[in-house]
KOLKOLDO-76237 format. One record per residue (C-alpha): x, y, z; chain; residue in one letter. Coordinates in steps of 0.2 Angstrom, whole numbers. Last residue first. Layout:
REM KOLKOLDO-76237
+-------+-------+-------+------+------+
:  east : north :    up : unit : code :
+-------+-------+-------+------+------+
:     X :     Y :     Z :    A :    a :
...
+-------+-------+-------+------+------+
***
This chain:
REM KOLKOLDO-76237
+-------+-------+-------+------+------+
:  east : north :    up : unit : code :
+-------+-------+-------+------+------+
:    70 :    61 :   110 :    A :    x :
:    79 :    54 :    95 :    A :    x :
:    83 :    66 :    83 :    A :    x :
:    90 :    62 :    63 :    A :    x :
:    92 :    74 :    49 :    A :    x :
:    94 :    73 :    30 :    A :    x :
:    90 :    53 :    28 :    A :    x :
:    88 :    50 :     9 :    A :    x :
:    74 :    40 :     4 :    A :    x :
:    69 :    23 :     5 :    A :    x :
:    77 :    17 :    -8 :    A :    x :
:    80 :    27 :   -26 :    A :    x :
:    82 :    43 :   -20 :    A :    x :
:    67 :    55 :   -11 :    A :    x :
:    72 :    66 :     3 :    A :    x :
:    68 :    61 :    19 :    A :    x :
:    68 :    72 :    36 :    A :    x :
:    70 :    62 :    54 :    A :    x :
:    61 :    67 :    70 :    A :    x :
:    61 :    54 :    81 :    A :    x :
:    49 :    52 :   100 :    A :    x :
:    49 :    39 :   114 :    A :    x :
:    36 :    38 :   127 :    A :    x :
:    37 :    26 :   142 :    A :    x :
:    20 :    24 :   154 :    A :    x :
:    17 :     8 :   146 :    A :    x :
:    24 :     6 :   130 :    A :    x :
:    22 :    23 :   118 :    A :    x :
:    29 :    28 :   100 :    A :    x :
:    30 :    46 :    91 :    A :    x :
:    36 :    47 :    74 :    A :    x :
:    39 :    65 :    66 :    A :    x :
:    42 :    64 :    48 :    A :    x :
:    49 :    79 :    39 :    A :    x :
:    48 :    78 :    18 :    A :    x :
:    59 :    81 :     6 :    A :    x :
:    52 :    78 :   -13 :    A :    x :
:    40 :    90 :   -16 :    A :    x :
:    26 :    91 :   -28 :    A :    x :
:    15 :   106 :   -34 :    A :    x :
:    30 :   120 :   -40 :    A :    x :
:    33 :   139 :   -39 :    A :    x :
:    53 :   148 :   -43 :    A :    x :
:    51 :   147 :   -62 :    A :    x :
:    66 :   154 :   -68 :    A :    x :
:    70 :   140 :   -79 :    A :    x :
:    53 :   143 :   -88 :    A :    x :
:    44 :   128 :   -93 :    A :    x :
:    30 :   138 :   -99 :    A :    x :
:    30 :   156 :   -95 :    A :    x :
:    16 :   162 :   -85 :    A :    x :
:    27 :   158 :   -68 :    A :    x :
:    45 :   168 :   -74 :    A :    x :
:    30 :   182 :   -81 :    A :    x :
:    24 :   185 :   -63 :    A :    x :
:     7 :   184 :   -67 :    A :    x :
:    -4 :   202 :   -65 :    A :    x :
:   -19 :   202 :   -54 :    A :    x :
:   -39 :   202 :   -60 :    A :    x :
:   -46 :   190 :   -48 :    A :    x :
:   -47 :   176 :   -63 :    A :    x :
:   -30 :   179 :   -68 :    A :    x :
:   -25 :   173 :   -47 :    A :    x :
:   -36 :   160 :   -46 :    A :    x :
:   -30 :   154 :   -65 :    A :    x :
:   -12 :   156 :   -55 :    A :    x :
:   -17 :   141 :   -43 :    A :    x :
:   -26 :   132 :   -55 :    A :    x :
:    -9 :   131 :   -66 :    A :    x :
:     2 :   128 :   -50 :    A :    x :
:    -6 :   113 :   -45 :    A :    x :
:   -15 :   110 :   -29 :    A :    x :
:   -16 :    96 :   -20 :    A :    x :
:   -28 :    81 :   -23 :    A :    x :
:   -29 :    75 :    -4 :    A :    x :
:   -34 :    91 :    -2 :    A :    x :
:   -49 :    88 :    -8 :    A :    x :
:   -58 :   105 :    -5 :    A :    x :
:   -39 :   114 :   -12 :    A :    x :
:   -50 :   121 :   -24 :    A :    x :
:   -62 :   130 :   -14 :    A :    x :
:   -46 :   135 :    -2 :    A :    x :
:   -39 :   144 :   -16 :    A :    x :
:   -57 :   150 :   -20 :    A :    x :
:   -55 :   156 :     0 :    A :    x :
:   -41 :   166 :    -2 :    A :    x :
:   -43 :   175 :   -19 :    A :    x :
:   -59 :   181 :   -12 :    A :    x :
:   -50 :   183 :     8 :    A :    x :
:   -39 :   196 :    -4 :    A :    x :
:   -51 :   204 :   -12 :    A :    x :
:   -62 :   208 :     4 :    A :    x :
:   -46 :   216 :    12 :    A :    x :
:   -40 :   226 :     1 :    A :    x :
:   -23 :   234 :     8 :    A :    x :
:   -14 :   220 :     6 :    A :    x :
:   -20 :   215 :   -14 :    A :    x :
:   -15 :   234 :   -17 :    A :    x :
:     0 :   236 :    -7 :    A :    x :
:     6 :   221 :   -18 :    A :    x :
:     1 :   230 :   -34 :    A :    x :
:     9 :   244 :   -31 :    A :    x :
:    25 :   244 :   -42 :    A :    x :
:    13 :   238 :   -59 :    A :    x :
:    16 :   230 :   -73 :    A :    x :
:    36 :   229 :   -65 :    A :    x :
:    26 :   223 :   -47 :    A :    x :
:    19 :   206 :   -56 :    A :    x :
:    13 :   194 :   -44 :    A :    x :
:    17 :   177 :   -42 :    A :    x :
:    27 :   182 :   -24 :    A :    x :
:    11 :   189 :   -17 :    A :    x :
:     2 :   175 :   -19 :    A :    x :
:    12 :   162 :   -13 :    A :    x :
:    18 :   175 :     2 :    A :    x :
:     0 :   174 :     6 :    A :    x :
:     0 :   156 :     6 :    A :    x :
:    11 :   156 :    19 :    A :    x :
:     1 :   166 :    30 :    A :    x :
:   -12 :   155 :    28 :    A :    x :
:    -7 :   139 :    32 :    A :    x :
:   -13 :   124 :    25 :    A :    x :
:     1 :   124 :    10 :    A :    x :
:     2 :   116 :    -6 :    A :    x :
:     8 :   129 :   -15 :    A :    x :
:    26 :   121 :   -15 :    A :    x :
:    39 :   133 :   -18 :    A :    x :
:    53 :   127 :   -28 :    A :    x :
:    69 :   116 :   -24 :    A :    x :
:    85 :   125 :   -31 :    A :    x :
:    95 :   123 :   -12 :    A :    x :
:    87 :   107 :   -10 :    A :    x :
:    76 :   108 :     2 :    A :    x :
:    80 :   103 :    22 :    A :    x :
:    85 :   122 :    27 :    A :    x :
:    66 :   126 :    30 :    A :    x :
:    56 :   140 :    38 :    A :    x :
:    36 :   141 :    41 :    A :    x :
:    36 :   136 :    57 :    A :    x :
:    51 :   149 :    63 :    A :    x :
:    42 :   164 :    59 :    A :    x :
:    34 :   172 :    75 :    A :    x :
:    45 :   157 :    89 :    A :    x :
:    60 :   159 :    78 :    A :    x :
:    60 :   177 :    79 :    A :    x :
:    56 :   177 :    98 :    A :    x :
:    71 :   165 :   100 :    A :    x :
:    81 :   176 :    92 :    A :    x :
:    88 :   178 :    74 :    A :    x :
:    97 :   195 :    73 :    A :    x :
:   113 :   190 :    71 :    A :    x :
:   112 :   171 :    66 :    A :    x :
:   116 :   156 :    79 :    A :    x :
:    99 :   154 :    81 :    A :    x :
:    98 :   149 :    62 :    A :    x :
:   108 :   135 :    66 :    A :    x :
:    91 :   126 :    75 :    A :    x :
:    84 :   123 :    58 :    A :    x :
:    96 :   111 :    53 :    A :    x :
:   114 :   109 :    41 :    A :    x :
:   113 :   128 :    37 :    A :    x :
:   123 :   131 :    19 :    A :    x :
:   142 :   136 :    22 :    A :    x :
:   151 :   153 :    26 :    A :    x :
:   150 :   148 :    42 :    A :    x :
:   149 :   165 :    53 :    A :    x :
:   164 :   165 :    64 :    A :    x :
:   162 :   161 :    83 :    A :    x :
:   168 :   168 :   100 :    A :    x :
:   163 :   161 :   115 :    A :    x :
:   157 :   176 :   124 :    A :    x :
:   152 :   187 :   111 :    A :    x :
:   164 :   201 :   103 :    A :    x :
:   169 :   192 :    87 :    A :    x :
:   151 :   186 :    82 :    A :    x :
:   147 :   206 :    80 :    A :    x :
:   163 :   210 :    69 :    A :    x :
:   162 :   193 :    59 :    A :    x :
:   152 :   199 :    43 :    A :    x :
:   167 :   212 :    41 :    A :    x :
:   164 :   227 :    32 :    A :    x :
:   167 :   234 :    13 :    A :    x :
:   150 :   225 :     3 :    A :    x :
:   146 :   213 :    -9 :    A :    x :
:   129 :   215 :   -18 :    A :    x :
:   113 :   206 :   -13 :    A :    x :
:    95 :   208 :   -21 :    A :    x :
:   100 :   199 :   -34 :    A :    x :
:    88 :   200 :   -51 :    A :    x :
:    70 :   197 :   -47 :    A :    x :
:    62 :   213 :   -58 :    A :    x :
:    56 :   220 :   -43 :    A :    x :
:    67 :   213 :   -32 :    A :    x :
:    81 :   223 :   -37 :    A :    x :
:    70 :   238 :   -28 :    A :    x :
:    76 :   231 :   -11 :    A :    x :
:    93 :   232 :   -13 :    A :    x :
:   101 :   223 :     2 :    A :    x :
:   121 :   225 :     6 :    A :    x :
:   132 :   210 :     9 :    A :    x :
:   147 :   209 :    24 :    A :    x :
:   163 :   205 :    19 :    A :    x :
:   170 :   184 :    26 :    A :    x :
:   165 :   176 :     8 :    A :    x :
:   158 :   161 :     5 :    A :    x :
:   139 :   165 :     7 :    A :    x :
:   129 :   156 :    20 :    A :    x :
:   130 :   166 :    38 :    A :    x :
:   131 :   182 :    27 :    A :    x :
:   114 :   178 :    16 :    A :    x :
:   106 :   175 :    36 :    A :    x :
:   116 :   193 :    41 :    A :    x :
:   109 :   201 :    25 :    A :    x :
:    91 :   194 :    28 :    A :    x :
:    90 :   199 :    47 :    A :    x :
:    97 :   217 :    43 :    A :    x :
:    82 :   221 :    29 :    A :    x :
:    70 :   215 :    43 :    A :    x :
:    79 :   230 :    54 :    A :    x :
:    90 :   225 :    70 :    A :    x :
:    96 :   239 :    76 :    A :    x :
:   106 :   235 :    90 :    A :    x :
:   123 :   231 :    81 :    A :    x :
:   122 :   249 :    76 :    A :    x :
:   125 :   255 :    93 :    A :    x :
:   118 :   273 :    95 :    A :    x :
:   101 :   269 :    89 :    A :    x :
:    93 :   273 :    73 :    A :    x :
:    75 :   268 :    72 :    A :    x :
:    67 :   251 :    64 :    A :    x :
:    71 :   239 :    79 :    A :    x :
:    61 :   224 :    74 :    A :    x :
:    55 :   207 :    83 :    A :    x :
:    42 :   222 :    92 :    A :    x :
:    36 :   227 :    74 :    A :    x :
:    29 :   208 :    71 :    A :    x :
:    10 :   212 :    75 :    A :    x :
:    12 :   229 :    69 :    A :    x :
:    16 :   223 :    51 :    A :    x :
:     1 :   208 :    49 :    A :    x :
:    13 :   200 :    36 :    A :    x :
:    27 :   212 :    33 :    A :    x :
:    40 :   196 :    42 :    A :    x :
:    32 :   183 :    30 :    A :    x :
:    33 :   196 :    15 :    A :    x :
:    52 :   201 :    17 :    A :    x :
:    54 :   182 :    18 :    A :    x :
:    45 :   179 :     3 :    A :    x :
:    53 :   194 :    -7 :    A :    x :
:    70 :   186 :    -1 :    A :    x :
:    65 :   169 :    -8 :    A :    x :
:    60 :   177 :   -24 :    A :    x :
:    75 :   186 :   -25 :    A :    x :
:    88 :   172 :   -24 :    A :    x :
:    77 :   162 :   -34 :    A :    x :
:    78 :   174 :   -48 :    A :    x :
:    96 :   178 :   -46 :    A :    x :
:   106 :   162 :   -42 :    A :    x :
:   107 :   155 :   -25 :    A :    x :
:   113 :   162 :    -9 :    A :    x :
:    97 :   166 :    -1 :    A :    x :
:    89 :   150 :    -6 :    A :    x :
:    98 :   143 :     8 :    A :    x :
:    83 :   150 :    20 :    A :    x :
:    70 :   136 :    12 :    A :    x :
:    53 :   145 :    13 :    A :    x :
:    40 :   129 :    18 :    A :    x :
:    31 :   122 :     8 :    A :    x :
:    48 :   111 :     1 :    A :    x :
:    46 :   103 :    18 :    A :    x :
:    29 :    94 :    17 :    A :    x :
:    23 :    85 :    32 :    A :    x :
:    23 :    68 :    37 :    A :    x :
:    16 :    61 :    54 :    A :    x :
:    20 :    47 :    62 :    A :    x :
:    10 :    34 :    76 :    A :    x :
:    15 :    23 :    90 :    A :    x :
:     6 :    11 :   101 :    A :    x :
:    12 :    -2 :   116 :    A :    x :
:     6 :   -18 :   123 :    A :    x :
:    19 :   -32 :   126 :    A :    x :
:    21 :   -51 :   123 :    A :    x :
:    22 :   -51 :   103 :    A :    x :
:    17 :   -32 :    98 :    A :    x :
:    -1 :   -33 :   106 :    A :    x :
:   -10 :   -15 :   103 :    A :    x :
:   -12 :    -1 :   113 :    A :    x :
:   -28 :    10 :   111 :    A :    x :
:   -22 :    23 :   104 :    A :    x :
:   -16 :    37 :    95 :    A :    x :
:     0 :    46 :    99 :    A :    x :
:     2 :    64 :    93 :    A :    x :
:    19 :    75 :    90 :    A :    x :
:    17 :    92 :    87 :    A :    x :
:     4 :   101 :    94 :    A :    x :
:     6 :   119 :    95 :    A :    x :
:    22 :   129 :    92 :    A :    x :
:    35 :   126 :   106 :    A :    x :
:    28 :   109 :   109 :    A :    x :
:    11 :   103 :   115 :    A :    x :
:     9 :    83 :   115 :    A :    x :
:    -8 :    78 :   108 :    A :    x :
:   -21 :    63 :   110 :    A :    x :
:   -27 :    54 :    95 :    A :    x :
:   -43 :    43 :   101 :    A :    x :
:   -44 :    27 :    94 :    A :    x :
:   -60 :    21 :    87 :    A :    x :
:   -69 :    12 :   104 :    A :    x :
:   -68 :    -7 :   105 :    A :    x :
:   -80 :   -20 :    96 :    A :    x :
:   -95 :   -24 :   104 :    A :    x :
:   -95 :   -41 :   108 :    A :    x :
:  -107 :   -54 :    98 :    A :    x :
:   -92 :   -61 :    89 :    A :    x :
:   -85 :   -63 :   107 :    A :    x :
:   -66 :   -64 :   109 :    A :    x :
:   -63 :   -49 :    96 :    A :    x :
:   -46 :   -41 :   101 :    A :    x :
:   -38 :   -58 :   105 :    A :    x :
:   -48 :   -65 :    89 :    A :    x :
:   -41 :   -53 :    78 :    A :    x :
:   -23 :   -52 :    84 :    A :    x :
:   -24 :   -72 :    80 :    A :    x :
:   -32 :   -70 :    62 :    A :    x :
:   -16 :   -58 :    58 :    A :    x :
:   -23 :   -43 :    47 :    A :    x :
:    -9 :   -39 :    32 :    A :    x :
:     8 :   -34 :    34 :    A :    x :
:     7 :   -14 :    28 :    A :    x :
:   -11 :   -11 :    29 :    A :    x :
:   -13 :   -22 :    45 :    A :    x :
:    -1 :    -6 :    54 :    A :    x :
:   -17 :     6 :    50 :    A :    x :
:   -20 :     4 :    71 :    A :    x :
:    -3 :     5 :    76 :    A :    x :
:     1 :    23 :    65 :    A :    x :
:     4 :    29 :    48 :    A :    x :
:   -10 :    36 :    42 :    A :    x :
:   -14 :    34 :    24 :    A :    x :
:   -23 :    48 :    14 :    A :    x :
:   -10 :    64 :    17 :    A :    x :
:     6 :    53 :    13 :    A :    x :
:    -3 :    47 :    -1 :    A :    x :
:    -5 :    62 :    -9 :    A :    x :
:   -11 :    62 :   -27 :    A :    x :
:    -5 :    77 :   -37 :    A :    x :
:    -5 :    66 :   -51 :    A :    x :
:    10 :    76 :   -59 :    A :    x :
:     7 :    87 :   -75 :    A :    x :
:    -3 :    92 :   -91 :    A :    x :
:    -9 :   109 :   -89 :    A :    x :
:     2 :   118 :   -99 :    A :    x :
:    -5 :   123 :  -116 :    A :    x :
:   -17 :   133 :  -106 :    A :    x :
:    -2 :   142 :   -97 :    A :    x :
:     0 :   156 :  -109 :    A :    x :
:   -17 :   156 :  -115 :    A :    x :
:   -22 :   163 :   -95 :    A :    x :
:   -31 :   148 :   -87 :    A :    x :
:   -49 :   148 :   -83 :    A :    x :
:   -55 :   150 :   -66 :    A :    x :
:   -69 :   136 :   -62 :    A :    x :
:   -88 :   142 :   -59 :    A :    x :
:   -93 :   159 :   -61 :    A :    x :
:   -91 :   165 :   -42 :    A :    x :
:   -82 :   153 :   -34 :    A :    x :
:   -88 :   152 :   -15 :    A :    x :
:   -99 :   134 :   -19 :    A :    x :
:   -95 :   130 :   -37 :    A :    x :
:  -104 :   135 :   -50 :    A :    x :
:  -107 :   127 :   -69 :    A :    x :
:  -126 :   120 :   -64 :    A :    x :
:  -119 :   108 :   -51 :    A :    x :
:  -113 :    93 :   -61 :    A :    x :
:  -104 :   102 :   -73 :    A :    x :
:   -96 :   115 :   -61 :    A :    x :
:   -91 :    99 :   -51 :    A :    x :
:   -85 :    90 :   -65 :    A :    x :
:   -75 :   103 :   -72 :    A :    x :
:   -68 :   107 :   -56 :    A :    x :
:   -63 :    88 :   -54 :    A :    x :
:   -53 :    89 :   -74 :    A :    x :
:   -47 :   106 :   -66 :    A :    x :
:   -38 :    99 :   -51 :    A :    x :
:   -33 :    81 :   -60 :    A :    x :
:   -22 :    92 :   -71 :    A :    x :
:   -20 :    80 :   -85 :    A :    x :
:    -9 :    63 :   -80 :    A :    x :
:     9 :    61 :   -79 :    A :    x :
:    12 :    46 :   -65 :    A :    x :
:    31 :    50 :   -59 :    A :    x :
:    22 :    58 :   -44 :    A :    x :
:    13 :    43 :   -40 :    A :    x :
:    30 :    33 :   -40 :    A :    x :
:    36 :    46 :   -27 :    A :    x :
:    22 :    41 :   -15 :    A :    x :
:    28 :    26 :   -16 :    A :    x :
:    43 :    28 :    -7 :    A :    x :
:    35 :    40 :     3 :    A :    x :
:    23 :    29 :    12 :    A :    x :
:    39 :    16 :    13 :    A :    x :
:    48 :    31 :    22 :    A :    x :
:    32 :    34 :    33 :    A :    x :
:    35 :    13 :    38 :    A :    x :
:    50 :    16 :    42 :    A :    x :
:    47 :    31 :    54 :    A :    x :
:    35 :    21 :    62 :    A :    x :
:    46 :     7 :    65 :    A :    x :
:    58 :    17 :    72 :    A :    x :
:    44 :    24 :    85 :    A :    x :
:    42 :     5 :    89 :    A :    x :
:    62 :     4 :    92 :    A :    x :
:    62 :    18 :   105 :    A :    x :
:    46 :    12 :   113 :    A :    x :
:    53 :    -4 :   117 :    A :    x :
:    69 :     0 :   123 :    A :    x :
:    61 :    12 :   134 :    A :    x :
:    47 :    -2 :   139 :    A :    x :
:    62 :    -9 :   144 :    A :    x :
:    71 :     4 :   154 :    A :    x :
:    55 :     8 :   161 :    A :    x :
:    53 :    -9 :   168 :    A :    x :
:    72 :    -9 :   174 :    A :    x :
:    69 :     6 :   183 :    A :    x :
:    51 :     2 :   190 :    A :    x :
:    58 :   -17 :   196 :    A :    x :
:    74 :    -5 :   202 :    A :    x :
:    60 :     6 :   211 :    A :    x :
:    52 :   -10 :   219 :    A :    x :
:    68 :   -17 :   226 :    A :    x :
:    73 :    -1 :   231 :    A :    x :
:    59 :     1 :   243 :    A :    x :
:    58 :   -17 :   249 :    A :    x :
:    76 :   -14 :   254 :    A :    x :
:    71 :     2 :   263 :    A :    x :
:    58 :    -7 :   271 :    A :    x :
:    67 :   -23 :   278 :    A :    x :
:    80 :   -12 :   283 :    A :    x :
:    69 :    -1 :   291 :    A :    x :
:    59 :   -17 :   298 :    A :    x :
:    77 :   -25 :   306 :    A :    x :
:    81 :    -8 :   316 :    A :    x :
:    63 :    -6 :   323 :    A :    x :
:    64 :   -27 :   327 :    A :    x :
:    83 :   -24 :   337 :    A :    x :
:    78 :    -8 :   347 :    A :    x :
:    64 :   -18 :   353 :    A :    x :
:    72 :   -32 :   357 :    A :    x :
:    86 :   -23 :   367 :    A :    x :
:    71 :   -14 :   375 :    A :    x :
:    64 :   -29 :   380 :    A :    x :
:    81 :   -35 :   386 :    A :    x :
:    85 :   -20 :   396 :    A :    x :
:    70 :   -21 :   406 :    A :    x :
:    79 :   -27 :   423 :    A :    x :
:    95 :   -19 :   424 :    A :    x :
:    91 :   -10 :   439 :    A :    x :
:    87 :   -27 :   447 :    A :    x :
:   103 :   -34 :   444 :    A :    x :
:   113 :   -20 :   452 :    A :    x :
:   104 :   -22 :   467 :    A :    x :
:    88 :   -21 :   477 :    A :    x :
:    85 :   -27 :   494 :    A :    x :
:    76 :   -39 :   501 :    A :    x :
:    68 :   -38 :   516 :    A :    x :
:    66 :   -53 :   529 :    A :    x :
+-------+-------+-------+------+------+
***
């Protein structure tokens, strides 16, 4: 007899596919509840680590403020210029002549020899690093951290840290030195470096009294000369249509001395009142706001000192190219009658030292001299840079201008003069910029903090947590 086939067996199958349907529908869910489990385990891991990071980068900061705090009791130490009491002992000790110095030591003019006497010069903040692996120097060696990184007395012990560099805008400026080390139940590393603000050209200088005024305007006028056709393309010398086009170094100065003095008129530039470092800035008849008034928003120069580094952008003239040429060597963190430290690694700057402490009314061409005299200028360089050998020593301002007797150029007389009010050149600072980088796991966290010195741990200028 033959069957035939009905509605139930065209249904047959259904519940396999139903099945099916029902195991692929379970394992996305399964999946995709796996997947967020493990990326809110990573969330709340890196927020953690975050946490972590962030309060071991304060740590560094800390412990760069306690390097400075005592840093500032060196300074109080009067001692005899420990730079020329080690030249002395060098040229001694090595038949009177120092290696690129021709002659031995430069002596000091007989107007500064009765000055010599001064700071230490000692700087700690250059000797001790600040970082996880010097941390024992602050607290002490704990026996348990030693035995947990030496289990085996006849283990070798584990490689020197390696630094390892994070570019920013201008180079390297944060670094993180490892290997991690155990901070209670987690791993994690952090390092600070401190550099000296007050070797830097402070920009509210500009608005100060005459002779510091001036001086700080013949440094920037130097800084943006230096190498002239590298820099001519920040600068639009000719006459153009729209006068808020040309932009001449002369215009930058005038609109940075605009954005900090009290008054709403624009300032005029005298270049020849810097020869005998009287103001370089007069009053003028227009209206600093004019070109702030036609941008989209609106804004009114401040008529104040710059709070940070990053206000200068808002300044007529100041672009990001400007910043990216010149910015390095800047400052707003000084106190407004701070002096130039000479203690400087970098070479431009310490041809604006140089040609700052010269004396252009003994002789108007004296800077186009030294510039246009190449071997007599790397001379005066390089027994600078003799001197400066131990860095760790710094520089004083003495030795500095006995480089400059010695090579046969004019003092400035404010510098020759001992004591002088007007001198506008110093060897220690007293605000300083720490940048404090710390790591846990794959987290980073960075703080930039600036410190003056007061009676604690210093006075905190500015404060950024990255």
């Amino acid at each position: 007899m033959t069957r035939v086939a009905g509605p139930a067996h065209a249904r047959r199958g259904v519940a396999l596919l139903m099945v099916i349907t029902a195991i692929a529908i379970l394992t996305a869910v399964a999946v995709e509840f796996s997947y967020r489990t493990r990326v809110e385990a990573r969330l709340a891991a890196n927020a953690r680590d975050r946490l972590r990071a962030y309060y071991l980068a304060r740590s560094a900061v800390n412990l760069a403020r306690l390097v400075l705090h005592f840093q500032r009791q060196v300074d109080s130490i009067q001692l005899p210029n420990i730079t020329s009491m080690l030249g002395g002992l060098l040229g001694g000790g090595m038949g009177g002549a120092i290696p690129g110095m021709a002659g031995g030591m430069p002596q000091l003019p007989s107007s500064l020899a009765g000055a010599q006497g001064g700071s230490m010069h000692l700087r700690l903040w250059d000797i001790i690093p600040v970082d996880s692996g010097s941390l024992q120097l602050f607290i002490g060696p704990a026996q348990d951290a030693l035995a947990s990184d030496f289990p085996d007395a006849d283990a070798e012990p584990p490689p020197p840290p390696v630094p390892l560099g994070r570019s920013g805008p201008h180079g390297t400026e944060f670094k993180l030195v490892g290997p991690n080390r155990a901070f209670g139940d987690f791993e994690g590393s952090f390092h600070a470096e401190i550099s000296d603000e007050e070797s830097k050209i402070n920009v509210n200088a500009l608005n100060q009294l005459s002779a510091l005024a001036a001086a700080t305007s013949m440094e920037m006028m130097t800084l943006m000369h230096w190498k002239d056709q590298k820099y001519d393309f920040l600068f639009q010398d000719e006459d153009t249509d729209d006068r808020h086009l040309q932009i001449r170094r002369e215009d930058v100065l005038i609109n940075l001395h605009d954005w900090i003095d009290t008054d709403n008129a624009t300032s005029t530039f005298n270049p020849l009142a810097l020869a005998n470092f009287s103001d370089p800035f007069a009053t003028g008849f227009g209206d600093e706001d004019e070109f702030y008034q036609q941008l989209d928003p609106r804004y009114r120069a401040k008529n104040a000192p710059f709070d940070t580094v990053d206000e200068l952008h808002m300044v007529h003239g100041v672009t990001d190219r400007w910043m990216a040429a010149f910015g390095d060597r800047l400052t707003v963190y000084s106190a407004p009658n701070s002096q130039l430290n000479v203690n400087t690694d970098d070479p431009s700057q310490q041809l604006v030292n140089i040609v700052v402490s010269l004396d252009t009314t003994r002789d108007p061409t004296i800077v186009q001299q030294l510039l246009g005299s190449p071997m007599l200028l790397q001379t005066v360089l390089a027994e600078i840079q003799v001197l400066r050998s131990f860095s760790f020593l710094g520089l004083s301002v003495q030795s500095f201008l006995a480089v400059l007797a010695a090579n046969g150029l004019p003092i400035n007389p404010f510098l020759s003069t001992p004591n002088s009010p007007n001198a506008f050149l110093g060897d220690t600072s007293q605000t300083f910029k720490i940048r404090a980088t710390a790591q846990v796991g794959d987290v980073e966290s960075r703080i930039t903090a600036v410190i003056r010195y007061d009676d604690q741990l210093g006075k905190l200028l500015y404060w950024r947590e990255e």
